[in-house]
N, C-alpha and C positions, 0 to 999 in steps of 0.2 A: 310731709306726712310721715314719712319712713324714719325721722330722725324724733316725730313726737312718739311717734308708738314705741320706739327704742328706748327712749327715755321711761316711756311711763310702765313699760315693761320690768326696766332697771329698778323702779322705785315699789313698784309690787313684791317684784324678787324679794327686796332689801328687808319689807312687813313682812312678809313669810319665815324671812330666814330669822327675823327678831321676835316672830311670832314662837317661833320651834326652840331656837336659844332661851329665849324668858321662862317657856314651859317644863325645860328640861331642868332650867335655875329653882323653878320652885312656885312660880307664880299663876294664880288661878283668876280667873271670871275676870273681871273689870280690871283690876289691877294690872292684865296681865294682856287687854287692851291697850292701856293708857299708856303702857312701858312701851307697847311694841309702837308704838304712834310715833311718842318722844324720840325712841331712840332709830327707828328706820328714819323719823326727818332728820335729826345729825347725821345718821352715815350719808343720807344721800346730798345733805350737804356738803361735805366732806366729798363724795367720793366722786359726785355726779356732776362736779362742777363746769368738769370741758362738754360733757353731752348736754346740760342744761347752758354753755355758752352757743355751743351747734346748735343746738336748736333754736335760739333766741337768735341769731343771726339769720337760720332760716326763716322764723317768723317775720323779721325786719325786710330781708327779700322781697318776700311774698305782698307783702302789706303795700310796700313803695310800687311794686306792680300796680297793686290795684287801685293805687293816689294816683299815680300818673294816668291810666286807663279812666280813671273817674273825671280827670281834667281834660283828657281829650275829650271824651264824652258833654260834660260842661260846655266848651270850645263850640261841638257841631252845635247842640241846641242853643245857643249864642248867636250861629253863624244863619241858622233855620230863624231863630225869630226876627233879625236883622233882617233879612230876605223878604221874609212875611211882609215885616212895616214897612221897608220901601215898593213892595208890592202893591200894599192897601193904600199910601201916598200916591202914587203913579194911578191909580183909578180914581182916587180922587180929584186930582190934578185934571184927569180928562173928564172930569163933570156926569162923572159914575156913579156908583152907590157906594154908600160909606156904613160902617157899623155904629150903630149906638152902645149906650154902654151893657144895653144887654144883650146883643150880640145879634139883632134883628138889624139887616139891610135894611137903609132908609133912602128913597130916591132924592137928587139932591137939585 
């Protein structure tokens, strides 16, 4: 998080400073929008490359965190409905009650 707010801080800076640069050059209303747009996305192309690689590396971190925690997660409820069927098998087996397909016990 500390390295996105850095970044988006840097790129704010960048429009400000090409907002006050363009104004001083001459440039008014829209025109003076569109420039500062253009040219703060070049510099921060240019200048922002290794903070916008840090951060995309933190992003890629973060993210693989949360694939692998989503596959463990996947895994238990795998492991819980495995359990469930040989459970509702095994009452079966002993001439229990068994579910239909709407989910009403039927004695058997």
């Amino acid at each position: 998080m500390r390295t996105g707010l850095a970044y988006t801080s840097a790129r704010i800076l960048l429009l400000v400073v090409s907002l006050l640069l363009l104004y001083v050059a001459g440039a008014r209303g829209f025109l003076l929008l569109a420039l500062a747009f253009v040219v703060s996305a070049l510099a921060s192309y240019v200048l922002l490359s290794r903070q916008r690689e840090i951060m995309a590396g933190a992003l890629n971190r973060r993210l693989s965190k949360m694939t692998s925690k989503a596959a463990e997660f996947r895994g238990r409820i795998e492991d819980g409905a495995a359990a469930e069927d040989e459970t509702e098998a095994d009452e079966t087996e002993d001439g229990e009650t068994e579910e239909d397909e709407t989910g009403d016990r039927a004695a058997r």
